[in-house]
N, C-alpha and C positions, 0 to 999 in steps of 0.2 A: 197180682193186680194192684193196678194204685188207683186211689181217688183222685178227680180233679174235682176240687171242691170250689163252687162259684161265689166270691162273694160278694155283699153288696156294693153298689159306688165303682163297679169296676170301668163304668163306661165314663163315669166323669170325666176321665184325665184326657182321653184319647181326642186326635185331631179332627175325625170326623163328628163327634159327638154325638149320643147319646143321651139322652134323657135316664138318671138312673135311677127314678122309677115307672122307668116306663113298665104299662102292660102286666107285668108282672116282676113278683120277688126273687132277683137271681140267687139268696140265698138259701133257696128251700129246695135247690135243684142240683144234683150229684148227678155225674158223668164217672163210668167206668171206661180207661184207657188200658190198654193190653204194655206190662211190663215186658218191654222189651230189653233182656240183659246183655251183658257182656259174653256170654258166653254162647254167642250162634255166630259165631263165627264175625265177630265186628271187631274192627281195630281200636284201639285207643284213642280217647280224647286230642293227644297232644299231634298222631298222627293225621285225624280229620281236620284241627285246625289247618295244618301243614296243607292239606288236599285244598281248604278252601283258597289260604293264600294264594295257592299255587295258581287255581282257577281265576282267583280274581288279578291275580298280574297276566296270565294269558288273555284274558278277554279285555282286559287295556290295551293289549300290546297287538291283537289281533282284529277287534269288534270297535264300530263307530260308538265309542261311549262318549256321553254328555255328562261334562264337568260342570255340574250345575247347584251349590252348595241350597239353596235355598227349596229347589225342586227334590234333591236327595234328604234331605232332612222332611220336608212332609212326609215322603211316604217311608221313610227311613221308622219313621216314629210310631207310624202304622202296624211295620212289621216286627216293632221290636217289641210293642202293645202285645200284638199277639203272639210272639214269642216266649214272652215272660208269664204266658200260659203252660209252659212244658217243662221240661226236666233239662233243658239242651242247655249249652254256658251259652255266654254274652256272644253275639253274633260278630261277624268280622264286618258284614257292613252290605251294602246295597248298592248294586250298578245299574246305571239306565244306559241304556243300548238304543241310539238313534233308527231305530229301525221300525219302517210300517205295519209291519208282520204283528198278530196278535203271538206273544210268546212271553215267556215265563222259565226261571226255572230253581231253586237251591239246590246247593251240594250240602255235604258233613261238614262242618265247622259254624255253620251260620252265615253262609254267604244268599243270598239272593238278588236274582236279578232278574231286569223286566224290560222288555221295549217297551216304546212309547205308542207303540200300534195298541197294547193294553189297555192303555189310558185314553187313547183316542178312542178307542169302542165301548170301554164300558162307561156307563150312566150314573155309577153313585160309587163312592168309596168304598161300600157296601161288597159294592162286584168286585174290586179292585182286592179288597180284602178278604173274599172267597177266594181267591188266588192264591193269594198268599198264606192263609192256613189248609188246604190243600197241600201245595208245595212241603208247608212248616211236617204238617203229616207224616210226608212221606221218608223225609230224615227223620223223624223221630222215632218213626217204626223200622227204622233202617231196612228200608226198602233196598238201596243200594248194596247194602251189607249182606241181607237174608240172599240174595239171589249171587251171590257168591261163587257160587256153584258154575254159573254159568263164563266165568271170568278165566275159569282152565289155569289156575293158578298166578294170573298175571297181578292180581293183589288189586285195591281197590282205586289205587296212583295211577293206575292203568285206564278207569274211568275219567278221570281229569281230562287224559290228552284225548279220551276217547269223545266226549262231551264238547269240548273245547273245538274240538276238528270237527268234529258235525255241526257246531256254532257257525264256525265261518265256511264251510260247505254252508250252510243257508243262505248266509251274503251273496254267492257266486251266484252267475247267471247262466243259464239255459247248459249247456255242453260244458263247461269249467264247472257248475257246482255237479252235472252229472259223471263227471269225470275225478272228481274227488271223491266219491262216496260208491262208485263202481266195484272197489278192492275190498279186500280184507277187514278193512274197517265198517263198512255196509252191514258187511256179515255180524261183527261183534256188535252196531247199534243196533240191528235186528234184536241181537239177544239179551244185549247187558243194559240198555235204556229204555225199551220197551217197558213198562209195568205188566204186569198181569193183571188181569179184571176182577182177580182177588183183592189184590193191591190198590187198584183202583177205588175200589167200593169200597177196603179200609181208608184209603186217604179221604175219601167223601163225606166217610162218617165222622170221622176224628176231628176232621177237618171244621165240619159245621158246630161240635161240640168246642171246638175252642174261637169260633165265632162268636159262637153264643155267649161266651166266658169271657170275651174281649167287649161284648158290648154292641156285635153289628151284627146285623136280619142273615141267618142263615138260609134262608128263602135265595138272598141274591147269588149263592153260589150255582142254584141253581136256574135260577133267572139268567144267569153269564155262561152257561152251559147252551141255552137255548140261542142265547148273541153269536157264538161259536159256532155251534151248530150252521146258523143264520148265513159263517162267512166264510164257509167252506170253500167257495167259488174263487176265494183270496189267498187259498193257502198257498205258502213260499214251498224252497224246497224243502228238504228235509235239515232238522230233527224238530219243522214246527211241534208247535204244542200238541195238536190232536196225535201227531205219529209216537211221540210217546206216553201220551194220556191216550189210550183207546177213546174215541166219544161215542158210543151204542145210543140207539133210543132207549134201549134196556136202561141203561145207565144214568138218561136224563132220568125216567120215570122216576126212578129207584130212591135218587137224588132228591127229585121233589117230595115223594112222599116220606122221605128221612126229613127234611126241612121241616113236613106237616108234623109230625110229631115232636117236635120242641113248641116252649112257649113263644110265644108272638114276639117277637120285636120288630118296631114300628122303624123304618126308611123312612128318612127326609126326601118329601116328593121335591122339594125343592133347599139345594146344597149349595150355597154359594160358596165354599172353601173347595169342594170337588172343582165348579164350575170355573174357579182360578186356574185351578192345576190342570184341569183337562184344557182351554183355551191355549194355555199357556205351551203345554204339550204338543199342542195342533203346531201352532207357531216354531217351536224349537226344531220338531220332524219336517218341517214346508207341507205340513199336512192340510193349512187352508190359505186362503187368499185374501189380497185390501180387499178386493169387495166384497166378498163374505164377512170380513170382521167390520167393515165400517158400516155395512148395512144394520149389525147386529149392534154396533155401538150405540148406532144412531136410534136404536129404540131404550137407549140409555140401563143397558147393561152393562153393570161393573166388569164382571171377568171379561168380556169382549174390550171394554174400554183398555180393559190395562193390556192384554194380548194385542190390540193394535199398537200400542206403543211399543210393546217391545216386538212388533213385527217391522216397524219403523227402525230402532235401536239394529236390531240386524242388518237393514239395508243401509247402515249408516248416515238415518237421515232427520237428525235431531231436531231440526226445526219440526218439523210432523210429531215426531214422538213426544215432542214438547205440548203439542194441541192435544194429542190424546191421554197424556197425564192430566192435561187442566181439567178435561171433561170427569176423569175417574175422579179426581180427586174432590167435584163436586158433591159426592155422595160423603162425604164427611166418614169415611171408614180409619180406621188406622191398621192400617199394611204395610206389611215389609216390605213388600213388591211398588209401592209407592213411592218409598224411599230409595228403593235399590234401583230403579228408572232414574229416580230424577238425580242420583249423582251420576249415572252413566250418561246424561245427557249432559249432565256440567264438563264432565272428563271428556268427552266426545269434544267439545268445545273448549278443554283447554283451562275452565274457568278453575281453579283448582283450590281456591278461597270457599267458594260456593258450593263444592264439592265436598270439602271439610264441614261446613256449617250443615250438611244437605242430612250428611248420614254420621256424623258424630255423637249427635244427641243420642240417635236411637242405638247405637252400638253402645252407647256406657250404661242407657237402662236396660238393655237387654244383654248383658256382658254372655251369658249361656248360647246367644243366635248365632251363629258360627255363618250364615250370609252377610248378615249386615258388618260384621267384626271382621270378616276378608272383605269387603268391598272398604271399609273403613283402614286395614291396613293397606288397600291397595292405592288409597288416595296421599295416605303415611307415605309411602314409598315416591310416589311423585311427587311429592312435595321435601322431599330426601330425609324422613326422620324414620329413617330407616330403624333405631334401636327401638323405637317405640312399637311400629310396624310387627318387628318379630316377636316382642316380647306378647304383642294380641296374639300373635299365630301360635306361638310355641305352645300355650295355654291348652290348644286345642289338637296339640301333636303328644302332648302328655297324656292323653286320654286317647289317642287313638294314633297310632304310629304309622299306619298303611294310609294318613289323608294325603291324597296328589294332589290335591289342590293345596292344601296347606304348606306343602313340601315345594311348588312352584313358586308360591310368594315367598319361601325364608330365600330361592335362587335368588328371585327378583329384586329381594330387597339386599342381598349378598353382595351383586354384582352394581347394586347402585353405591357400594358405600366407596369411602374414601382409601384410597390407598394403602394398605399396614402389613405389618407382620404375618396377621393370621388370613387377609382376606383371600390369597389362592388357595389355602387349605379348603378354608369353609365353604367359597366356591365349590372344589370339587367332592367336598362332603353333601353338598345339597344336591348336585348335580348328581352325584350315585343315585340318591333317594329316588329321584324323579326317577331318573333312569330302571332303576328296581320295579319300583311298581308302577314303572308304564308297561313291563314284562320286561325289560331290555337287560337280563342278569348280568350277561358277560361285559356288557360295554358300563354297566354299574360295578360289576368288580377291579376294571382295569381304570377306572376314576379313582376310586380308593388308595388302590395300589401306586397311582400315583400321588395321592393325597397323602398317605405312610411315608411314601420317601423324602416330601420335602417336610413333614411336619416331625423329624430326628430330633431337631433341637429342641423341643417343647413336650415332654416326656409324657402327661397328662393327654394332654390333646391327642399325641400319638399311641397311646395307651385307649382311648374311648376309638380310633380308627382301629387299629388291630382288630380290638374286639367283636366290631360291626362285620368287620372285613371276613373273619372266619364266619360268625353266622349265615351271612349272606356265600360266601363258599358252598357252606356246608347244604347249606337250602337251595342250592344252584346243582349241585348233585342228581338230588331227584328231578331227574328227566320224567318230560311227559310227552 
């Protein structure tokens, strides 16, 4: 068995925040987690990595994902908060999924991913973060791993496509998604993605203890159980949330009164950093309406102010989005999302001076904000200073090599530059990237392959392609 040991100040850092004395001293509070070893039958580190990658280029290449750097870094940071609660390595990263449906899910590696229907129902970051340690739970007791057994040897690679295919069976409508999930694979998500109600009550429990240990009200895992419950009426097809989380009344109960037995932590009855991302959410999914958001503006709320604007910015209609920034911006706040509107509304219009000056400042003091610093290379690029442009991206492809967004701007700015030597190489070395982890292997392998052949003369250059070029092979292999 291992401790998780709580200590003080843990809730300081986090986006939702916390008061970290609230209520009580998380330092005088020990949480016993079930060591779960190497030896029940679970694969290797190097291999879950490989499973997550794997997952998260399929659900690019198959699922409406939103490439949204400033939305994925909120809740990115949410779950890496609560991650950095467990024993698991550094996670591969966080995808949002355009879709209305409440749903959720991590695989082994540290992948997690959420529709936006999550974010549109629940009410405090709180709930949003019962999800997610939940979720964190069930990989770290390898849930996926322990139930082995039931997999008839296909190994746990065989979850991926198994996972993945039931994903987009969800997307499908009426007769196409019932007709995807009619065969053989029906039969295997019956067995190998369902939890058991063992499983479940362990993820519930673990779950709230490493809430608690992050900093946010374990009460609300159980309060977004009842929201659930609530929207049953809604559910898509299969593999929603509830079909492989059982949700029992047993279960709420059980949950709540696991909740009752931790010390208090106090919810912000009122979250205006939620109240950004949830508006903002609504808006991205076409999950509300002008008159909804201007009614809402009009009683001079910030999150509505600034989701009108950017519900304007989507119907490409800057003069409006520009009224609804002047009104947000009354509130004298300083947001990202302030800045990141109003050079989208300069770029929209072409202004490309005012664009620079809009969101230059805030990218050099905040050199770490990975929105503000691709919206500031993307203004770099039209304005053609293209080597400065990459040099912001590259920063942030050094620390994290699977970013597609970051991997679209080194194209864009590749293919703005001037004529040379290396620029069809580098072309179609960004162009693989993209390709790769949109899921597109083969059509990223045969970009390379032609990037090898003409990059013979330049032995270095051609030397870092080969290299890519086999990994990417070799991880092109494992079929899912």
């Amino acid at each position: 068995m291992k401790r998780l040991v709580l200590a003080c100040g843990l809730s300081a850092s986090i986006v939702a925040g916390h008061s970290a004395a609230e209520t009580f001293d998380h330092s005088s509070i020990q949480f016993t987690v079930p060591e779960i070893g190497t030896g029940v039958g679970l694969i290797d580190q190097q291999k879950e990595r490989m499973i997550g990658e794997k997952v998260y280029r399929e659900v690019q290449r198959q699922l409406p994902v939103i490439e949204n750097p400033w939305m994925e870094d909120q809740l990115f940071s949410v779950f890496s908060h609560i991650l950095s609660q467990t024993q698991l390595q550094q996670p591969i990263g966080l995808v949002i999924v355009n879709d209305p449906q409440i749903n959720a899910f991590a695989v082994p590696g540290g992948l997690f991913a959420l529709n936006l229907g999550l974010l549109n129902s629940a009410r405090n970051m709180d709930e949003v973060a019962g999800v997610m340690a939940h979720e964190i739970a069930h990989v770290t007791q390898r849930h996926y791993s322990r139930s082995q057994e039931a997999f008839k040897g296909q190994g746990l690679l065989a979850l991926a496509g198994i996972l993945v295919g039931a994903l987009v069976a969800s997307q499908a409508d009426g007769d196409a998604g019932a007709a995807v999930m009619m065969g053989s694979q029906a039969a295997l998500m019956d067995q190998q993605l369902s939890y058991s109600r063992n499983q479940e009550r362990e993820a519930d429990r673990i779950g709230m203890q490493y809430m608690y240990a992050s900093g946010y009200n374990p009460q609300s895992m159980a309060d977004f159980f009842e929201v659930m419950h609530r929207s049953t009426s809604r559910l898509s097809f299969l593999p929603d949330f509830w079909f492989t989380h059982p949700l029992t009344t047993e279960r709420m109960s059980e949950a709540r009164l696991r909740a009752n037995q931790l010390p208090k932590v106090k919810t912000k009855l009122a979250d205006p950093t939620f109240d950004v991302i949830k508006w903002y959410s609504k808006v991205l999914s076409r999950q509300t309406t002008e008159q909804q958001l201007k009614l809402l503006a009009g009683q001079n709320n910030f999150a509505a102010q600034l989701a009108l604007c950017a519900y304007y910015l989507q119907q490409g209609d800057e003069e409006n989005a520009q009224q609804a920034l002047e009104q947000a911006k009354k509130h004298n706040q300083i947001h990202p999302l302030l800045v990141l509107f109003q050079t989208d509304i300069y770029l929209g219009k072409n202004q490309l001076n005012l664009a620079l000056n809009s969101v230059r400042s805030a990218a050099t003091i905040m050199p770490e904000n990975r929105a503000l610093n691709y919206k500031y290379a993307e203004v770099l690029i039209r304005m053609k200073q293209t080597d400065q442009a990459k040099m912001l991206v590259q920063r942030f492809l050094n620390a994290n090599p699977r970013d597609l967004s970051a991997w679209r701007l080194m194209l864009t700015a590749t293919n703005a530059e001037p004529a040379s030597d290396h620029k069809a190489v580098n072309v179609l070395r960004y162009r693989a990237e993209v390709e790769y982890w949109s899921g597109n292997e083969e059509t990223a392998i045969k970009s390379l392959l032609h990037a090898q052949r003409i990059s013979k003369g330049n032995q270095s250059l051609s030397a870092t392609i080969s290299k890519r070029l086999k990994q990417m092979q070799q991880e092109r292999q494992y079929e899912i």
